[in-house]
C-alpha positions as CSV (number, residue, x, y, z in Angstrom):
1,X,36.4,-1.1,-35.6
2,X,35.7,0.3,-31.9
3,X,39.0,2.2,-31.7
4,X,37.3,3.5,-35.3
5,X,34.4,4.7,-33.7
6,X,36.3,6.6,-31.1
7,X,38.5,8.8,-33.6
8,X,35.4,9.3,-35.1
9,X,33.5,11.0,-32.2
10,X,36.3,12.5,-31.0
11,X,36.9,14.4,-34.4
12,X,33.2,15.4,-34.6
13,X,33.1,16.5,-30.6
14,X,36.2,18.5,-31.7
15,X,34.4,20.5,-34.8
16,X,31.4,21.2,-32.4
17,X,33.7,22.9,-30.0
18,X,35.5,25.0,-32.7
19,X,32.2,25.8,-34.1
20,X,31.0,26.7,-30.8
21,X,34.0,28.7,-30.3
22,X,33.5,30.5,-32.8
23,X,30.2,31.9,-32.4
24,X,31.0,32.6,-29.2
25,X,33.7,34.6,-30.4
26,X,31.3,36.0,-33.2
27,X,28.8,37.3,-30.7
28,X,31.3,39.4,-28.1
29,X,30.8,42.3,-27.8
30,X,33.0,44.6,-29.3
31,X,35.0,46.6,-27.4
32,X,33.2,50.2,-26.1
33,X,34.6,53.7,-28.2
34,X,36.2,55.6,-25.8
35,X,36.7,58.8,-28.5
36,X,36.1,59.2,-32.2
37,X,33.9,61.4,-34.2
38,X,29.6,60.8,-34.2
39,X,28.8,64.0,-35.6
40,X,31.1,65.6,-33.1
41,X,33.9,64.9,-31.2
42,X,33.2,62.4,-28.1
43,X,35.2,61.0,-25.7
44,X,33.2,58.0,-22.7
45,X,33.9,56.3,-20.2
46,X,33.6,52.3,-21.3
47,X,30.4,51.7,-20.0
48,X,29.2,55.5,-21.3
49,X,27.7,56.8,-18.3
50,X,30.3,59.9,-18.4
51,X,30.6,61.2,-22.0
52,X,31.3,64.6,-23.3
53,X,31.0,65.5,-27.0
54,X,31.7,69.1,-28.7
55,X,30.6,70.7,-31.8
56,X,30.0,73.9,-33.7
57,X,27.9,75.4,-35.7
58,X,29.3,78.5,-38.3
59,X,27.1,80.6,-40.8
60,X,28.5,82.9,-43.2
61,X,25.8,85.2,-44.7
62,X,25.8,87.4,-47.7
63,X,22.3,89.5,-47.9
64,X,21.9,92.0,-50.5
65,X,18.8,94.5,-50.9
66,X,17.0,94.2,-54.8
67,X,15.8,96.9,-56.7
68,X,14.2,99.8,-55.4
69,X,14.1,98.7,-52.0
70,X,17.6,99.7,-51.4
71,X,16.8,103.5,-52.4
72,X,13.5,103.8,-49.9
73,X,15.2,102.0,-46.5
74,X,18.4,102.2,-44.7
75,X,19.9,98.9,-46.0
76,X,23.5,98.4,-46.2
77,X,24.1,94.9,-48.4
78,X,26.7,93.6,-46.3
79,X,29.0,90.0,-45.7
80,X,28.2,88.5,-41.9
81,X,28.4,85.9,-39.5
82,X,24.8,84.9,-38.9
83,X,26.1,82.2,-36.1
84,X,29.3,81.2,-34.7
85,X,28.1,78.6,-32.0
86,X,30.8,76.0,-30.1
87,X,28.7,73.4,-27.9
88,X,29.5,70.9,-25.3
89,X,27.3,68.1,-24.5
90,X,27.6,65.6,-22.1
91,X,26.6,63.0,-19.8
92,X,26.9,62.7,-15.8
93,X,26.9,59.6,-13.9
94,X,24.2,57.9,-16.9
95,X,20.7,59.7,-15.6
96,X,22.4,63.4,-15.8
97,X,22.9,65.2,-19.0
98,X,23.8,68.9,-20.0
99,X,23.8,70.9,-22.7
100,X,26.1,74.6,-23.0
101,X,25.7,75.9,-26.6
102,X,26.9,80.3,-26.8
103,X,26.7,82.5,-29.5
104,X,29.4,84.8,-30.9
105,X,28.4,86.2,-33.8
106,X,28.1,89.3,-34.3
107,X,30.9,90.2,-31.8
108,X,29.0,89.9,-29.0
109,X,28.5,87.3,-26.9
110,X,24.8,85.7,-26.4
111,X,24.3,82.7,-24.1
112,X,21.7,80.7,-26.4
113,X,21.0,77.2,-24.4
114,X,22.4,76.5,-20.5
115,X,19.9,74.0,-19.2
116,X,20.7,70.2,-17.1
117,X,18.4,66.8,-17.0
118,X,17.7,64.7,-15.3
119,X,16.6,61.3,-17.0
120,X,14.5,59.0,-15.6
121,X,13.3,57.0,-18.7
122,X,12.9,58.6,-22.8
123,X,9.9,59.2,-21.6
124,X,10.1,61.5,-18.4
125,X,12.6,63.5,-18.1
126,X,13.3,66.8,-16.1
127,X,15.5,70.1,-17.4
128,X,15.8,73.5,-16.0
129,X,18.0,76.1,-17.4
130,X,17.4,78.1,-20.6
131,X,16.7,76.6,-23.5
132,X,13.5,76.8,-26.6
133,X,10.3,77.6,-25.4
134,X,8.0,74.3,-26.2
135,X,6.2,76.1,-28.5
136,X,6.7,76.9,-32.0
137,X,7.1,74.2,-34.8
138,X,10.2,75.9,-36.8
139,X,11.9,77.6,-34.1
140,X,12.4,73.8,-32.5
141,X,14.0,73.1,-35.3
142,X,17.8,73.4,-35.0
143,X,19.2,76.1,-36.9
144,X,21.9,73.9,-38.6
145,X,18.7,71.7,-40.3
146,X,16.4,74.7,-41.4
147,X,14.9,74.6,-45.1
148,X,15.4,78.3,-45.5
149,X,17.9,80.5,-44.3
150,X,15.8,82.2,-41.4
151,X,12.6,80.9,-40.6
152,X,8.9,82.2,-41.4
153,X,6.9,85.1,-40.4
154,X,5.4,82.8,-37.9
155,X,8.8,82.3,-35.6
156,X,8.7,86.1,-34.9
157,X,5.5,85.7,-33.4
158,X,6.6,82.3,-31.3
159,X,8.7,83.0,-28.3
160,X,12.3,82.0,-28.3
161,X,14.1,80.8,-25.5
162,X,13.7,81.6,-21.7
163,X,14.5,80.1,-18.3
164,X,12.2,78.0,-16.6
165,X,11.7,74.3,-15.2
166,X,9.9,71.7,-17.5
167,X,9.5,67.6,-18.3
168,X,9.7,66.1,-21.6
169,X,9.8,62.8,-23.2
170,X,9.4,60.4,-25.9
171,X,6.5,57.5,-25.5
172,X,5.7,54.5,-27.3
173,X,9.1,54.9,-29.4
174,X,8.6,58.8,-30.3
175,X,4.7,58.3,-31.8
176,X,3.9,60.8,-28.4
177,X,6.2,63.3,-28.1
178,X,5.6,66.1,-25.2
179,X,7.3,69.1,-23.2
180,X,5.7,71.4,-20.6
181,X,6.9,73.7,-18.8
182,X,6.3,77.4,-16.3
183,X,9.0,79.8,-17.6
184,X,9.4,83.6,-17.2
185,X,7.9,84.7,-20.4
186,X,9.6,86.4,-23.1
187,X,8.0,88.9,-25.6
188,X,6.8,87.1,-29.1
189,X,9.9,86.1,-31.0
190,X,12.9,87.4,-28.1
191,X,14.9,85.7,-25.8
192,X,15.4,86.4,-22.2
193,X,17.7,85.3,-19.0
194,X,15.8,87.1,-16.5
195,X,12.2,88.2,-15.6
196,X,11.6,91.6,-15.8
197,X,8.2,91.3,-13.5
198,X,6.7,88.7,-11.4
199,X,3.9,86.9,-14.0
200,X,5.3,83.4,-15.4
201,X,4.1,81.6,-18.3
202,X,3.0,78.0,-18.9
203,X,4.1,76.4,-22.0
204,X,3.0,73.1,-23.4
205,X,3.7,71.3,-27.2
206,X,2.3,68.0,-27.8
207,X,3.3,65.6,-31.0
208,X,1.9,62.9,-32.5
209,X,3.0,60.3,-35.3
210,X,0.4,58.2,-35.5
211,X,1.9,55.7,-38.1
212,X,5.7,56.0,-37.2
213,X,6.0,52.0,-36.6
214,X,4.4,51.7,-39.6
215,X,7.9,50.9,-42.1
216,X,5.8,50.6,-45.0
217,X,2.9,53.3,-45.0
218,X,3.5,56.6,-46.9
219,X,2.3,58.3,-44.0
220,X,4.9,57.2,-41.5
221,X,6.4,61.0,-41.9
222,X,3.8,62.3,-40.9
223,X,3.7,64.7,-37.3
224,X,0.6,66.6,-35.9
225,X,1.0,68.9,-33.4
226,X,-0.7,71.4,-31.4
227,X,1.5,73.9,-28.4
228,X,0.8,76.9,-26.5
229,X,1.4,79.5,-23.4
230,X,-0.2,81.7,-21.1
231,X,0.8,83.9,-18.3
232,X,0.2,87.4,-17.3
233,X,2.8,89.6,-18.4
234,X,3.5,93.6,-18.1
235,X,5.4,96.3,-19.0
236,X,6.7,97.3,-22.4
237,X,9.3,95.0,-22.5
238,X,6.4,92.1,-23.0
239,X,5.3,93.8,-26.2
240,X,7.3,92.9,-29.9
241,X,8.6,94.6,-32.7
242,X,7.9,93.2,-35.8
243,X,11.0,92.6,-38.2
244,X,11.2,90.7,-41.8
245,X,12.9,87.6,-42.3
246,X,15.0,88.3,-45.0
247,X,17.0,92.2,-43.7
248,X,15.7,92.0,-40.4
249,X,14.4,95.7,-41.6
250,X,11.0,96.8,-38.6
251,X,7.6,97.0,-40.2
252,X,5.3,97.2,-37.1
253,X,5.9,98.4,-33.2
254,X,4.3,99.6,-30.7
255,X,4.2,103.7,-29.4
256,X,4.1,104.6,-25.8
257,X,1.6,101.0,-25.0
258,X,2.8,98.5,-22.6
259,X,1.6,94.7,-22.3
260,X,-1.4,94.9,-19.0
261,X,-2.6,91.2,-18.4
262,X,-3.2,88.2,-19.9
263,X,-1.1,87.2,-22.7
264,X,-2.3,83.7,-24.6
265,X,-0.7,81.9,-27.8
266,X,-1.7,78.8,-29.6
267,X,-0.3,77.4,-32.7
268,X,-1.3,74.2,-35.0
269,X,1.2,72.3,-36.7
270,X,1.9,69.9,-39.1
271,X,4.7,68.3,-40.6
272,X,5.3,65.5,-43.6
273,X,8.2,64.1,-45.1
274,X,8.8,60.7,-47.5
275,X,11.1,59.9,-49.5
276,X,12.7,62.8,-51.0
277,X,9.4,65.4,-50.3
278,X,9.2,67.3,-47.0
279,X,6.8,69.9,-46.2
280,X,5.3,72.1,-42.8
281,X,2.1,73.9,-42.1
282,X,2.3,76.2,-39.4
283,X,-0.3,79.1,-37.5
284,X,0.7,81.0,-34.9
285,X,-1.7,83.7,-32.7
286,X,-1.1,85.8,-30.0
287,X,-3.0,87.7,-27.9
288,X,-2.2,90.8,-25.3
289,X,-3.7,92.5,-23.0
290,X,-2.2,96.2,-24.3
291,X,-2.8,99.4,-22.5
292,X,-1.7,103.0,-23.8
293,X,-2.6,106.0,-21.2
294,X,-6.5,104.9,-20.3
295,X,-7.3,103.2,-23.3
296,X,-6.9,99.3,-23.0
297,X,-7.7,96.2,-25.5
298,X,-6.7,93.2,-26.3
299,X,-4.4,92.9,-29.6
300,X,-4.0,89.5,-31.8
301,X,-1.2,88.7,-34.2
302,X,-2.0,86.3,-36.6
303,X,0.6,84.8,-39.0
304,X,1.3,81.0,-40.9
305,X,3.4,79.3,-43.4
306,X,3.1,76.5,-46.0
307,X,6.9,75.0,-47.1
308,X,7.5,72.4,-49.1
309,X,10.7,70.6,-50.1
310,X,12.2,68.5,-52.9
311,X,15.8,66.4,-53.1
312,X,16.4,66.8,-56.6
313,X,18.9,64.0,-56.6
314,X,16.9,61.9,-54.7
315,X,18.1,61.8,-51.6
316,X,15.8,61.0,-48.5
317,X,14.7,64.0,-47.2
318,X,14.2,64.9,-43.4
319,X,11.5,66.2,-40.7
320,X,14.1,68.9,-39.7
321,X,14.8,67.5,-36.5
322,X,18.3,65.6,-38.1
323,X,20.3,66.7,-40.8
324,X,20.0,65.5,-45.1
325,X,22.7,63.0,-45.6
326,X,23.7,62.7,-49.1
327,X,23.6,59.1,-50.7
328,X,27.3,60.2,-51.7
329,X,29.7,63.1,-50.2
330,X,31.3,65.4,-52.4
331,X,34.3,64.1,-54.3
332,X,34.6,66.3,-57.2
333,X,37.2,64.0,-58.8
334,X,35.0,61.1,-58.2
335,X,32.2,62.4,-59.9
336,X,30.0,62.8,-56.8
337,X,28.4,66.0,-55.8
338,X,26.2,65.3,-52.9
339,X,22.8,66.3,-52.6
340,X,20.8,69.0,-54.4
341,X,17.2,70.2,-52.8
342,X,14.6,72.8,-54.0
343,X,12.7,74.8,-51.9
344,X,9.8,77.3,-51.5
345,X,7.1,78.8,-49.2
346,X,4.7,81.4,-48.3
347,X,4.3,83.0,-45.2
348,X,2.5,85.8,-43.6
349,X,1.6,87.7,-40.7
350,X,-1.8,90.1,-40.0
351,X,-1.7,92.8,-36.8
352,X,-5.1,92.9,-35.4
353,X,-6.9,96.1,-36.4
354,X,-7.1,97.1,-32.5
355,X,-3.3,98.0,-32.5
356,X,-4.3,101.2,-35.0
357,X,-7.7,102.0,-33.9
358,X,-6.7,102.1,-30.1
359,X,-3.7,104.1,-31.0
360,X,-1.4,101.4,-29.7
361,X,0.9,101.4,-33.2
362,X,3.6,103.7,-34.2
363,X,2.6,106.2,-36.9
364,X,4.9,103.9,-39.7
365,X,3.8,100.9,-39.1
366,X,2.4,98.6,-41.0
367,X,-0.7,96.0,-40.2
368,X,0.4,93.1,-42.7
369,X,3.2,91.4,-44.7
370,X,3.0,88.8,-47.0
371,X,6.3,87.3,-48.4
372,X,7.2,83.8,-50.6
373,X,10.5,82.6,-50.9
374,X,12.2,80.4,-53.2
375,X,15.5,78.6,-52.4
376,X,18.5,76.1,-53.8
377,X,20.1,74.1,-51.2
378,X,23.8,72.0,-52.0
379,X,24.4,69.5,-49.3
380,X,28.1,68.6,-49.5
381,X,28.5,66.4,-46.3
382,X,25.9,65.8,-43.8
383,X,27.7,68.4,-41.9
384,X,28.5,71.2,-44.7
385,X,26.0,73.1,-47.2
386,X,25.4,75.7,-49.4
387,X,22.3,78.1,-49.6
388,X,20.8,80.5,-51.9
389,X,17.3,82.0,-51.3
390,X,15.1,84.8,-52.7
391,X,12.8,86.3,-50.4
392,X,10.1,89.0,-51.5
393,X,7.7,91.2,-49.0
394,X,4.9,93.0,-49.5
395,X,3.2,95.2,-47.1
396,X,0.2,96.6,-46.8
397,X,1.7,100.6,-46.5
398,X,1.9,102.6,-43.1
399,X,0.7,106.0,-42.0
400,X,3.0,107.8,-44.8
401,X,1.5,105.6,-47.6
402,X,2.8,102.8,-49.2
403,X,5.6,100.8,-48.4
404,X,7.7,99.5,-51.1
405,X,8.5,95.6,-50.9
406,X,11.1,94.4,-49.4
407,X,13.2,92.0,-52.1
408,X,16.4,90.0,-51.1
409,X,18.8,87.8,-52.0
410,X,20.7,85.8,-49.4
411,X,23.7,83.7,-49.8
412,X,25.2,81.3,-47.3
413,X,27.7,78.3,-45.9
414,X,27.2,76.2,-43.5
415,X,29.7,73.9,-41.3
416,X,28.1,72.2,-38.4
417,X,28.9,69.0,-36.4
């Protein structure tokens, strides 16, 4: 009976050590991916303090002028690339990171983001190079995730990107989200890789999501924001010209003025998305110091948007920050199409009376466009799509009488990764 008692703690000390065993085996850690694919191609070290990943982003644009408008301006309906952007990312040593994204569309060649960091926590850390100014709420978006194929009236009163020192970070999980920054100061809705004078501008955008930890509440999607800049800036160079967002075609610039002083911009913002809606409010104003001859004043531009968005085949949709991922990726032969989304907006943009009064304008300018847009989005993959958007403008006529809306019908694919 005792030599029965042995066998039998012997067999039950043996199944706890093969069940131990196996969870320890269970819970090891799998080994670290040196290379594969994560929305790009990557290659780590084990440990991924070194890692390197590269991408692309291609846009192939057709854009065709609609009724009259083709008879009464110079537009030539014309096949493009809109963007033709390799990138390199990467990772230095675990607190370093870079980013190197150029632009050859077009058949030039446009440097669009050079900038390092250097990462203390998610919630500090410091870049310098060029990159987006922390300012407007579409133009942060990247331009592989956009709702519409260009963005509103509102981004071409937002500065783009310029060269400048700033911190940024993420707190409490992302329900705080800031950047700051002094940069040299670009002209409203341009680019630039130099200063032109010696007057700098401070830039600041500040998020919150106050319900983001919040799994269940239908308000988890929603971001609040509020950004601005201001620096002194001279010399015509700080001044814009005004362009649509459809054919790009000028509808306001300025004659023989050049920006003297203070130039200010604030803009509230407000984005939403659940389930498969997703929406954004945006307002942007500026405000110049202009001077023409003698005759000085300070000139506002005013302009906002209200978009909205709908996944017809119920997908989720997205804040614009990440990319729609279709519940299922096109496989004809399967029966599965990917993702289908409807979109539309309205946007506009008023040129403070001053500019005409004061003489600042050229004679054909015009003071104010309104424009709505209507759109059909096909999201094959998460990383290719279709696009089809109708975009109408009306202005408010120039110094030669009325000008004839603007009407267009763009047409595009999309690979990015």
């Amino acid at each position: 009976m005792r030599r029965h008692s042995w066998r039998v703690c012997l067999s039950v000390l043996g199944l706890l050590a093969a069940a131990t065993n196996a969870r320890a085996q269970g819970t090891t850690a799998p080994a670290a991916q040196t290379s594969g694919w994560r929305d790009g191609f990557f290659i780590q070290s084990d440990n991924g303090d070194y890692r390197v990943q590269v991408g692309a982003l291609v846009q192939a644009d057709g854009r065709f002028a609609l009724g009259s408008q083709a008879e009464t301006v110079a537009v030539t309906d014309t096949f493009l690339i809109r963007r033709l952007r390799p990138y390199l990312r990467g990772r230095l040593a675990r607190n370093f990171e870079f980013f190197i994204n150029p632009d050859f569309a077009g058949g030039m060649v446009v440097l669009q983001d050079a900038y390092v960091d250097t990462v203390f926590s998610p919630a500090f850390r410091i870049r310098l190079g060029k990159t987006k100014t922390p300012f407007g709420m579409e133009r942060i978006q990247p331009a592989s995730n956009l709702l519409f194929f260009e963005r509103a009236l509102p981004t071409s009163v937002a500065p783009n990107r310029d060269v400048g020192i700033g911190v940024l970070g993420d707190i409490s999980g992302g329900v705080l989200t800031y950047q700051a920054g002094v940069l040299n100061g670009v002209a409203d809705g341009l680019s630039g890789d130099v200063d032109g004078n010696d007057g700098k501008d401070l830039a600041g955008r500040f998020l919150v999501r106050p319900l983001l930890k919040h799994q269940s509440s239908p308000l988890r999607g929603l971001t609040v924001g509020i950004a601005g800049t201001w620096g002194h800036q001279e010399g015509a160079a700080a001044l814009p010209t005004l362009r649509t967002a459809s054919l790009f075609q000028q509808y306001f610039s300025y004659s023989g003025a050049v920006a003297d002083g203070v130039r200010s911009r604030y803009s509230p913002q407000l984005s939403y998305y659940n389930e498969a809606f997703a929406g954004i409010v945006e307002y942007v104003h500026t405000g110049t110091a202009v001077r023409k001859g003698d005759v000085t004043g300070d000139v506002g531009l005013d302009s906002w948007q209200v978009a909205g968005s709908w996944m017809l085949t119920g997908d989720a949709a997205t804040d614009g920050t990440t990319a729609v991922r279709p519940r299922a990726n096109f496989d004809f032969g399967a029966g599965h199409l990917g993702a289908f989304q409807v979109v539309a907006r309205y946007h506009a943009l008023k040129v403070d009376d001053r500019a005409f009064t004061l003489g600042f304008a050229a004679p054909d300018s015009s003071g104010k466009a309104d424009a709505w847009t209507v759109g059909l989005n096909w999201y094959l993959t998460p990383n290719f799509k279709y696009v089809v958007n109708f975009e109408r403008t009306v202005f408010d006529g120039d110094a030669a009488g009325t000008r004839k809306p603007e009407n267009a019908l763009v047409v595009r694919g999309q690979a990015s990764f």
